[in-house]
PDB file of N, H, CA, C and O in Angstrom:
ATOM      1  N   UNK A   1      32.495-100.206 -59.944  1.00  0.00           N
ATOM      2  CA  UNK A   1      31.543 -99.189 -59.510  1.00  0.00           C
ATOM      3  C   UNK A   1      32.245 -98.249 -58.525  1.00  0.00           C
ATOM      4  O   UNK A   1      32.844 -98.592 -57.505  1.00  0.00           O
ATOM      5  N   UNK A   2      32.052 -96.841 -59.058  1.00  0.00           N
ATOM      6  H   UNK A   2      31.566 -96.562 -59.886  1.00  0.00           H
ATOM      7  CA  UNK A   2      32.472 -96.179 -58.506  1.00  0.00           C
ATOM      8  C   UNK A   2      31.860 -95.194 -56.651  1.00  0.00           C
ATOM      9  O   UNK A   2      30.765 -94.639 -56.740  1.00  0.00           O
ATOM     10  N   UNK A   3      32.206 -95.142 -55.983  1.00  0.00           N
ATOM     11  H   UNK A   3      33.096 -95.593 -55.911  1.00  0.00           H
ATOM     12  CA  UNK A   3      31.293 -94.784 -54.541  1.00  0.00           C
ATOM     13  C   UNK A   3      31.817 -92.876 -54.308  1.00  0.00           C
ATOM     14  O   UNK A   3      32.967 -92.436 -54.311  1.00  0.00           O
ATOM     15  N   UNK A   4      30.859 -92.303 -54.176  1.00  0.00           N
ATOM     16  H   UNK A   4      29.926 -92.661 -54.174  1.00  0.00           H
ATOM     17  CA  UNK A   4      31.267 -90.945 -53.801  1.00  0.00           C
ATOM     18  C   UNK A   4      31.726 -90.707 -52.184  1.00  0.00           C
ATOM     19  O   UNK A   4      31.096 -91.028 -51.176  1.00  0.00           O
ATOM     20  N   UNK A   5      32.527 -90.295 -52.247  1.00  0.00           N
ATOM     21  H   UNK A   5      33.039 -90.034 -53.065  1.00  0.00           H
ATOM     22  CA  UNK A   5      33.466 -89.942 -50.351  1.00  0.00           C
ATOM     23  C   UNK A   5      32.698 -88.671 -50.000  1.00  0.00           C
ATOM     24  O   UNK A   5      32.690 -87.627 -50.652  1.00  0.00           O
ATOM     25  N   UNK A   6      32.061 -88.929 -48.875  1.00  0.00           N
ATOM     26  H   UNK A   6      32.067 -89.778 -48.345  1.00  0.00           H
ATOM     27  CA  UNK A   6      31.218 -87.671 -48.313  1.00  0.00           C
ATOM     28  C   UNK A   6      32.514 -86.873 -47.713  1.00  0.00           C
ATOM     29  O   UNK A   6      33.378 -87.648 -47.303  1.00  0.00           O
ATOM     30  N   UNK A   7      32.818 -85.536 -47.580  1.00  0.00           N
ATOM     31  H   UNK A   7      32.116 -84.906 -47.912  1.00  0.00           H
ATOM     32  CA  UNK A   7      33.771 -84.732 -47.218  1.00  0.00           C
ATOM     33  C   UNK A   7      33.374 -83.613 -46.180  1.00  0.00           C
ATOM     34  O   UNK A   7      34.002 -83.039 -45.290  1.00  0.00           O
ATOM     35  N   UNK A   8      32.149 -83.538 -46.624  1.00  0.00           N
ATOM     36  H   UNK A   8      31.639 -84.005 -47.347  1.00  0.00           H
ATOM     37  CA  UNK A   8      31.306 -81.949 -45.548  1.00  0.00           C
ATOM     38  C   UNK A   8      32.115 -80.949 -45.470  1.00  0.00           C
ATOM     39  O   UNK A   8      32.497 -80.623 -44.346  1.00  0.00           O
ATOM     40  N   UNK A   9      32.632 -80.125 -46.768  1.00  0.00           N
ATOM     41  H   UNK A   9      32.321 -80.390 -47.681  1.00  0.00           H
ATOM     42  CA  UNK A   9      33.611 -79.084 -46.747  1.00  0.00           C
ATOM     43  C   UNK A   9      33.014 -78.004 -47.071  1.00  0.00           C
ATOM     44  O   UNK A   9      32.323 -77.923 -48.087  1.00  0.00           O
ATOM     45  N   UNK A  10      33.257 -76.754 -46.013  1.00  0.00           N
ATOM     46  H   UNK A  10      33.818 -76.820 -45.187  1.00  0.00           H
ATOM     47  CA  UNK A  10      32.492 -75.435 -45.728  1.00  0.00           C
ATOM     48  C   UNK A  10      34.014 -74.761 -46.186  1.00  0.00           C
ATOM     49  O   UNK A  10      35.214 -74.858 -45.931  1.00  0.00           O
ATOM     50  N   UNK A  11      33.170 -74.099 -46.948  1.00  0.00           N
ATOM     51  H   UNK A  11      32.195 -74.019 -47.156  1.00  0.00           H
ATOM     52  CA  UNK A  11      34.531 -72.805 -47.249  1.00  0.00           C
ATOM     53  C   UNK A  11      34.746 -71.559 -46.662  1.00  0.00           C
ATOM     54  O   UNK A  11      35.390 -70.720 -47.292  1.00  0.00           O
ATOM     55  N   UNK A  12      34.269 -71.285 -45.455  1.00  0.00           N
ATOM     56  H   UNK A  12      33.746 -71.966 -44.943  1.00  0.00           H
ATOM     57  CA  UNK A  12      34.396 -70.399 -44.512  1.00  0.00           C
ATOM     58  C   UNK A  12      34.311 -70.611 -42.729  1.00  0.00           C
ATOM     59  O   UNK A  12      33.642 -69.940 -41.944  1.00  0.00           O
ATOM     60  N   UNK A  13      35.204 -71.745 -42.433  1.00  0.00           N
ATOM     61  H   UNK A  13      35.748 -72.290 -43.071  1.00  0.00           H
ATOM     62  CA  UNK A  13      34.631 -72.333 -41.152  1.00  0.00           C
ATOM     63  C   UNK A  13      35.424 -71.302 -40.416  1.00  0.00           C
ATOM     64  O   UNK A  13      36.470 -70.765 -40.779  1.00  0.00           O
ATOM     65  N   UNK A  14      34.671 -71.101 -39.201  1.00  0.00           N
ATOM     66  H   UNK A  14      33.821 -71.537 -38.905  1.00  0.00           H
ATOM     67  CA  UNK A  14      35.048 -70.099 -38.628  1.00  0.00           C
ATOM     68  C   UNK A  14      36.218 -70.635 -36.879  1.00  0.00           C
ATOM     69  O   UNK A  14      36.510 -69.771 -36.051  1.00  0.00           O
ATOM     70  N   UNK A  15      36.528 -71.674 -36.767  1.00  0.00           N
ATOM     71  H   UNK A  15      36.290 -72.376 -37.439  1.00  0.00           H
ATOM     72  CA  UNK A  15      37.415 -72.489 -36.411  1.00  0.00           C
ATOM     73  C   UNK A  15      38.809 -71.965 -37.022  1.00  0.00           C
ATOM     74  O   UNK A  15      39.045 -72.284 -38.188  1.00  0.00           O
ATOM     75  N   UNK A  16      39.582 -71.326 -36.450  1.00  0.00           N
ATOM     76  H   UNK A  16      39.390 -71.068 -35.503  1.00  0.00           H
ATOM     77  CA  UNK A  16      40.961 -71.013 -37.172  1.00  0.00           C
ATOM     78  C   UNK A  16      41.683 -72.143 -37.003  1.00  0.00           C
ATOM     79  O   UNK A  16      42.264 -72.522 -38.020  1.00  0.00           O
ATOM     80  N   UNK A  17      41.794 -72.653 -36.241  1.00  0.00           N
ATOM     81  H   UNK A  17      41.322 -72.345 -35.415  1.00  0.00           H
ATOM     82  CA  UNK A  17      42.650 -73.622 -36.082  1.00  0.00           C
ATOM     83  C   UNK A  17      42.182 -74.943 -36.486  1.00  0.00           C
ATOM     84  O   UNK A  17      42.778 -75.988 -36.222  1.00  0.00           O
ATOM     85  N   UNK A  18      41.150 -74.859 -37.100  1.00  0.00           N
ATOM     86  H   UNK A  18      40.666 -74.010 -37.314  1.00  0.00           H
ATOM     87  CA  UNK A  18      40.862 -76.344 -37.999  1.00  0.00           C
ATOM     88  C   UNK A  18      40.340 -75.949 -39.386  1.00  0.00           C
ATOM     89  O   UNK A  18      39.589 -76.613 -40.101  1.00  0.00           O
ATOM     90  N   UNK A  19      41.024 -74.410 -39.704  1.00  0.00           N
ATOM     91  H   UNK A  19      41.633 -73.870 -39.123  1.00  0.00           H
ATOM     92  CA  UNK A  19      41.101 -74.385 -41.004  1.00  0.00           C
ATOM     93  C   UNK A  19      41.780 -74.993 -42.321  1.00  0.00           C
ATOM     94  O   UNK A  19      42.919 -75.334 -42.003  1.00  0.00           O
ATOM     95  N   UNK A  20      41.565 -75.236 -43.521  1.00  0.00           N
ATOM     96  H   UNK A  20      40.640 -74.959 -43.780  1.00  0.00           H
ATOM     97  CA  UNK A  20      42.847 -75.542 -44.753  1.00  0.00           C
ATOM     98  C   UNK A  20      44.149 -75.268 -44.143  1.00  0.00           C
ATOM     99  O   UNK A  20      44.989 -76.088 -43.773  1.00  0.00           O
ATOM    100  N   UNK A  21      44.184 -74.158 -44.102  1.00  0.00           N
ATOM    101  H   UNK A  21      43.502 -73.491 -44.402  1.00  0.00           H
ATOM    102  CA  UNK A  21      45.359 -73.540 -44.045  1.00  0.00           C
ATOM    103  C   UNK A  21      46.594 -74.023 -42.741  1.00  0.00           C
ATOM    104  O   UNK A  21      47.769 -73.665 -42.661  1.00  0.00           O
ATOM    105  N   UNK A  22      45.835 -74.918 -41.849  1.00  0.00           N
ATOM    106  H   UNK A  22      44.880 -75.209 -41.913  1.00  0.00           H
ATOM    107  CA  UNK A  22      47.003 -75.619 -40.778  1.00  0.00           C
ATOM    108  C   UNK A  22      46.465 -76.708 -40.803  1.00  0.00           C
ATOM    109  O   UNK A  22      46.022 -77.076 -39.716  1.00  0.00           O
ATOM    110  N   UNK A  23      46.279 -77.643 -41.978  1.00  0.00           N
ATOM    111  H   UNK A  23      46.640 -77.344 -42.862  1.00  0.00           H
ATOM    112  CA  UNK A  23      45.822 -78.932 -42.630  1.00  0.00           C
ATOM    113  C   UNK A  23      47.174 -79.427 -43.055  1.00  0.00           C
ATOM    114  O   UNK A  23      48.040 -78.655 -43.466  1.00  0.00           O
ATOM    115  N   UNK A  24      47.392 -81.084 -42.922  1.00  0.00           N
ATOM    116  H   UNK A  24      46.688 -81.711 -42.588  1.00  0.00           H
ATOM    117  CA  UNK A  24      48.584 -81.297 -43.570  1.00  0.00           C
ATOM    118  C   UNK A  24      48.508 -81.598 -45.078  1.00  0.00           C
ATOM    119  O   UNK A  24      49.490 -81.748 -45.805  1.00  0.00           O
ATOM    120  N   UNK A  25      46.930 -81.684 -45.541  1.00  0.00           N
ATOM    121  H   UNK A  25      46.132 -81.562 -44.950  1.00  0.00           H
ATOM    122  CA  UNK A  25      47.048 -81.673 -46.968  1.00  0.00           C
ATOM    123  C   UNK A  25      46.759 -80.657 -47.945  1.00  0.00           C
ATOM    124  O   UNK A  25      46.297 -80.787 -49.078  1.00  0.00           O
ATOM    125  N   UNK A  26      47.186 -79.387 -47.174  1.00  0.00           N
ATOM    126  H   UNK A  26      47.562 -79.281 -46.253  1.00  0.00           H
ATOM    127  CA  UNK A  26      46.763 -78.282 -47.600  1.00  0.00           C
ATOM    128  C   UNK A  26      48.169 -77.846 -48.512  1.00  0.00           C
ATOM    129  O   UNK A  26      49.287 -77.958 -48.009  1.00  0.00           O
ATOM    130  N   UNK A  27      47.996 -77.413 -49.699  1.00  0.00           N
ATOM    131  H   UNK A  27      47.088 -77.322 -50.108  1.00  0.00           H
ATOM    132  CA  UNK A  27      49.161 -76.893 -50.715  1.00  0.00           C
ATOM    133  C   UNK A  27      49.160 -75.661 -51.179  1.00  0.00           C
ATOM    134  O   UNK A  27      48.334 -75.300 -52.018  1.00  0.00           O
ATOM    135  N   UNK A  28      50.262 -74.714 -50.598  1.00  0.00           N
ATOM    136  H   UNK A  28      50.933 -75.007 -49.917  1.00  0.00           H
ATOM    137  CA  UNK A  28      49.153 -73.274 -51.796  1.00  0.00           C
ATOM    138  C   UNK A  28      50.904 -72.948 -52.596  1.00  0.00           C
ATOM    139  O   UNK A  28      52.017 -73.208 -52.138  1.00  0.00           O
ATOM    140  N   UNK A  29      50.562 -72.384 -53.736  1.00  0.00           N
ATOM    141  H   UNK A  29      49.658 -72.173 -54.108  1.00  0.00           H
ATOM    142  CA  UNK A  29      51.646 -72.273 -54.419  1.00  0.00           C
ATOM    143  C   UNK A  29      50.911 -70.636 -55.068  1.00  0.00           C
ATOM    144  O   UNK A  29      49.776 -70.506 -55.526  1.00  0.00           O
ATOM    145  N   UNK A  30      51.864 -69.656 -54.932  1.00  0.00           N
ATOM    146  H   UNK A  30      52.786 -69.762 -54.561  1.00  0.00           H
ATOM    147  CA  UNK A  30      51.328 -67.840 -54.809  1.00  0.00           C
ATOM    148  C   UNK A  30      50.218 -67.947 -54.574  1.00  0.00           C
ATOM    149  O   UNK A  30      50.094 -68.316 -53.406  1.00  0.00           O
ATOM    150  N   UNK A  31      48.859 -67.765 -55.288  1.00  0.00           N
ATOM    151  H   UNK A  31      48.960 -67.466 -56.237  1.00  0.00           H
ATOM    152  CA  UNK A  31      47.835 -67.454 -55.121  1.00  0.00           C
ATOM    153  C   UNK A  31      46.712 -68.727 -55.155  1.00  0.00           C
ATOM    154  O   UNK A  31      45.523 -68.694 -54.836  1.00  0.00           O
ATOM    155  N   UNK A  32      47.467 -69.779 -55.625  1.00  0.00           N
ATOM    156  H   UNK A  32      48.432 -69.806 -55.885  1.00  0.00           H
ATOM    157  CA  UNK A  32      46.525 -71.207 -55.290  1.00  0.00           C
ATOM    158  C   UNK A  32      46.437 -71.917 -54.509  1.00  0.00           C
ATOM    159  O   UNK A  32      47.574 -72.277 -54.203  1.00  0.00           O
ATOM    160  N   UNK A  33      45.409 -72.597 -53.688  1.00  0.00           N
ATOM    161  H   UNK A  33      44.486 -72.304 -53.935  1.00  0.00           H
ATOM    162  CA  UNK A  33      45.489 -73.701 -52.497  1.00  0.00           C
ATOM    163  C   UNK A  33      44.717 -74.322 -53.016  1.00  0.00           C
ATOM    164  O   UNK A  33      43.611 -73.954 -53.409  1.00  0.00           O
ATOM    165  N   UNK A  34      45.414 -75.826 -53.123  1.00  0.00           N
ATOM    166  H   UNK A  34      46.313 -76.125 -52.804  1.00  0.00           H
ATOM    167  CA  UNK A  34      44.838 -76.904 -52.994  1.00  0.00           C
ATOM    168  C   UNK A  34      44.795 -77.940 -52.067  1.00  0.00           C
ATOM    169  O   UNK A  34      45.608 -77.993 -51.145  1.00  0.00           O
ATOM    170  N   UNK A  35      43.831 -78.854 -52.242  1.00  0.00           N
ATOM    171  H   UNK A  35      43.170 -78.812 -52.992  1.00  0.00           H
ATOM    172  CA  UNK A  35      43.819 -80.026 -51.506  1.00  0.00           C
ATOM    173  C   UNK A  35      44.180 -81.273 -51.680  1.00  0.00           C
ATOM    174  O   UNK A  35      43.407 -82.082 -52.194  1.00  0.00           O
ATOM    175  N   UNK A  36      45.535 -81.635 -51.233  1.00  0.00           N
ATOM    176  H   UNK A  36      46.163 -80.978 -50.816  1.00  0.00           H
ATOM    177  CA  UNK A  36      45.889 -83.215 -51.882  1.00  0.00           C
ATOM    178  C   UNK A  36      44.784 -84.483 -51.676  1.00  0.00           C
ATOM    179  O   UNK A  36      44.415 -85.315 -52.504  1.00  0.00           O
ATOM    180  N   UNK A  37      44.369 -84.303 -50.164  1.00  0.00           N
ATOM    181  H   UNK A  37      44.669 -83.627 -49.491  1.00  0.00           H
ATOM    182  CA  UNK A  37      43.286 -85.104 -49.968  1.00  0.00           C
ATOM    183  C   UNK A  37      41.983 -85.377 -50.945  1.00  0.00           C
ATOM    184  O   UNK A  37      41.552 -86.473 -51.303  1.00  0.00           O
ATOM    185  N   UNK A  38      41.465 -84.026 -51.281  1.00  0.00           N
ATOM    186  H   UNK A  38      41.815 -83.135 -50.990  1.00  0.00           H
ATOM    187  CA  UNK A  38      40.112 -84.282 -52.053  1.00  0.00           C
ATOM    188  C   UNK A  38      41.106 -83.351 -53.378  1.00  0.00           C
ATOM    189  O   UNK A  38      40.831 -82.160 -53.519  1.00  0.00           O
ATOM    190  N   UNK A  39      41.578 -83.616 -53.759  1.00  0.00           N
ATOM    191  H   UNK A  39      41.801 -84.584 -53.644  1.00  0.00           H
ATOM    192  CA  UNK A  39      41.879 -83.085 -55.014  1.00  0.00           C
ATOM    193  C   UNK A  39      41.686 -82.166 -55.551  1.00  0.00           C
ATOM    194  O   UNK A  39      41.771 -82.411 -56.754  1.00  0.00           O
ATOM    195  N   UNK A  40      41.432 -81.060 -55.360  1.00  0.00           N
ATOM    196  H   UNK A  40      41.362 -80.860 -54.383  1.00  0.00           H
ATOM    197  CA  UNK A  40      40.317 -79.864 -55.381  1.00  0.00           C
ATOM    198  C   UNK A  40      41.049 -78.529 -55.202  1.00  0.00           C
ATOM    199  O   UNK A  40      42.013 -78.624 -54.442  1.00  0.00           O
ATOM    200  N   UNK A  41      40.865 -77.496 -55.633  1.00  0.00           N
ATOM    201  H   UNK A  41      40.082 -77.419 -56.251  1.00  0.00           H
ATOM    202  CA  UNK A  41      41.008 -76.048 -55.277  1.00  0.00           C
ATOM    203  C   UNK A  41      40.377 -75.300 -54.038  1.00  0.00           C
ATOM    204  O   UNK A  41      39.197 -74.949 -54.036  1.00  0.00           O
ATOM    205  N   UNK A  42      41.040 -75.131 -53.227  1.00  0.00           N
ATOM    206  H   UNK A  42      41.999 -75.416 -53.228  1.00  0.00           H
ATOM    207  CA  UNK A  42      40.317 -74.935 -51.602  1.00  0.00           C
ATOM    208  C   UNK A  42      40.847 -73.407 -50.914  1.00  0.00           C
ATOM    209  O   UNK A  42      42.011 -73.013 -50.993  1.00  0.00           O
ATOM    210  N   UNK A  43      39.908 -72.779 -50.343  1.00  0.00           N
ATOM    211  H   UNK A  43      38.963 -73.099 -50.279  1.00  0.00           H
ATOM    212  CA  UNK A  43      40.304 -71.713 -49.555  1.00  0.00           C
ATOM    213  C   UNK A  43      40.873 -71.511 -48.410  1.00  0.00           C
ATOM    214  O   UNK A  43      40.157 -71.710 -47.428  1.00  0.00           O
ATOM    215  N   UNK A  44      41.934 -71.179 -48.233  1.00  0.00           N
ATOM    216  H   UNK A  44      42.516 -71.017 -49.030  1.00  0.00           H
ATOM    217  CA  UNK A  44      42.542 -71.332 -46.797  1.00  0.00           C
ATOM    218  C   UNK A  44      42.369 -70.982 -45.429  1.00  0.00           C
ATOM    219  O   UNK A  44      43.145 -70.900 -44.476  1.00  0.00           O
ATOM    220  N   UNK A  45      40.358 -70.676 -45.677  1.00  0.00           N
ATOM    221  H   UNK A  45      39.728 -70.742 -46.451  1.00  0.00           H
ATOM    222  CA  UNK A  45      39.423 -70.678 -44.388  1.00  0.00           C
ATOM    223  C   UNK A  45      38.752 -71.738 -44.765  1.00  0.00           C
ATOM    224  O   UNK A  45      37.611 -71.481 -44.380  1.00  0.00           O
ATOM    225  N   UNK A  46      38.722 -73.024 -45.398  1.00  0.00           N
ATOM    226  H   UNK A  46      39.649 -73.233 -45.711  1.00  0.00           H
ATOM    227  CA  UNK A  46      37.874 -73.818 -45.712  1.00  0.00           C
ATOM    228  C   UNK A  46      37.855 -75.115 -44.739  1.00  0.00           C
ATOM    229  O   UNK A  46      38.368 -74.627 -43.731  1.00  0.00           O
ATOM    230  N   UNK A  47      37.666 -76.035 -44.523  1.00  0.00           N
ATOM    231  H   UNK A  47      37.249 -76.431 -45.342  1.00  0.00           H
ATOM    232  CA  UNK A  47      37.590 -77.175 -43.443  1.00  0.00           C
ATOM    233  C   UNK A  47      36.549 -78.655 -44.217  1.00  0.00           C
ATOM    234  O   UNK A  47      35.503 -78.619 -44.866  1.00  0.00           O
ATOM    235  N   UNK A  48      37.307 -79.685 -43.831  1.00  0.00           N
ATOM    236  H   UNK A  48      38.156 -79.715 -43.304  1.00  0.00           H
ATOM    237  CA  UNK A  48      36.123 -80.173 -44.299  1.00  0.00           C
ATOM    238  C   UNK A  48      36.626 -81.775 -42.995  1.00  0.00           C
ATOM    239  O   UNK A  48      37.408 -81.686 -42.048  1.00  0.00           O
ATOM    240  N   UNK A  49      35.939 -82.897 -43.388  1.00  0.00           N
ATOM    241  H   UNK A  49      35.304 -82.968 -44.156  1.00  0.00           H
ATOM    242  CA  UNK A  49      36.041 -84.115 -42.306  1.00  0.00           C
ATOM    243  C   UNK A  49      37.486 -85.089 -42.408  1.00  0.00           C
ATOM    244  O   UNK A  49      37.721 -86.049 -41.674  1.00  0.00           O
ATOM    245  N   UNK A  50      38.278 -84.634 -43.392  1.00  0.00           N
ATOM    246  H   UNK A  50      38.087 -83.854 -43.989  1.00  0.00           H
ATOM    247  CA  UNK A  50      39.721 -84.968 -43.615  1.00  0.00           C
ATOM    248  C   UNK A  50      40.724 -84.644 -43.193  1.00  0.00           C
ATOM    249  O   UNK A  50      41.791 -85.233 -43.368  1.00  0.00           O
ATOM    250  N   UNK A  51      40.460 -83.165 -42.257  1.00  0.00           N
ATOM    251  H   UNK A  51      39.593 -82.687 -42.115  1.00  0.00           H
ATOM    252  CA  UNK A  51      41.471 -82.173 -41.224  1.00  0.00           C
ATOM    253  C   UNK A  51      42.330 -83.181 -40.503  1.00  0.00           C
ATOM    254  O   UNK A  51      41.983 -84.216 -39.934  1.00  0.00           O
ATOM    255  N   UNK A  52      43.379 -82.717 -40.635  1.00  0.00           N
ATOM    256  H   UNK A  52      43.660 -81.876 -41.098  1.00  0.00           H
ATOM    257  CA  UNK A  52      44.355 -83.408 -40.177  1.00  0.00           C
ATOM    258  C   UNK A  52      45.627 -82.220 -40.310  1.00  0.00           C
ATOM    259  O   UNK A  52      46.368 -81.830 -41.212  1.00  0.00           O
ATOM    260  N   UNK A  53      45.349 -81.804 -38.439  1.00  0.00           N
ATOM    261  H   UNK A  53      44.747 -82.120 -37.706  1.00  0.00           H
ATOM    262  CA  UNK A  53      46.655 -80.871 -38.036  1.00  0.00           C
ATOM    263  C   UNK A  53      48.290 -81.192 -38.660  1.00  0.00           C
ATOM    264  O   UNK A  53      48.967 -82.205 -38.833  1.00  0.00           O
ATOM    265  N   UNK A  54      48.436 -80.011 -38.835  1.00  0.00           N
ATOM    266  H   UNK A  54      47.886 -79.188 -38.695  1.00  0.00           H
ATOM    267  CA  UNK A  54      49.987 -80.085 -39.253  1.00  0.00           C
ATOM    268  C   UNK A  54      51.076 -80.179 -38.380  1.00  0.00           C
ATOM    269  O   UNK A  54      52.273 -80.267 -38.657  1.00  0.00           O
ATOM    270  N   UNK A  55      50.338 -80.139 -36.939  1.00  0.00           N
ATOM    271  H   UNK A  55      49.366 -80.067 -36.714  1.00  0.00           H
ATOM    272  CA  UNK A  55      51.166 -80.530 -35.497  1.00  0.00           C
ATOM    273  C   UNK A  55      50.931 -81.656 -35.045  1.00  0.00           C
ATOM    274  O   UNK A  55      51.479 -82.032 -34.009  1.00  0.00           O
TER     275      UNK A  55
END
């Protein structure tokens, strides 16, 4: 049985510094960002409860 992972991911958090984009599981390759964490296609103003600084 499979269990769903609650994430609470806003695709416009207004937090710069706990955006996708200075996430350590944040990936963008030219025009794509993804998320290694939740597996997913993500915006690099997006945030969700998996943030985890790249510092």
């Amino acid at each position: 049985m499979s269990q769903e992972i609650e994430y609470n991911f806003t695709e416009e958090y207004q937090n710069e510094e706990k955006q996708c984009q200075h996430c350590d599981s944040f990936l963008e390759e030219g025009r794509k960002c993804f998320c290694s964490e939740l597996n997913i296609d993500v915006p690099p103003t997006g945030h969700c409860d998996f943030f985890r600084s790249r510092d």
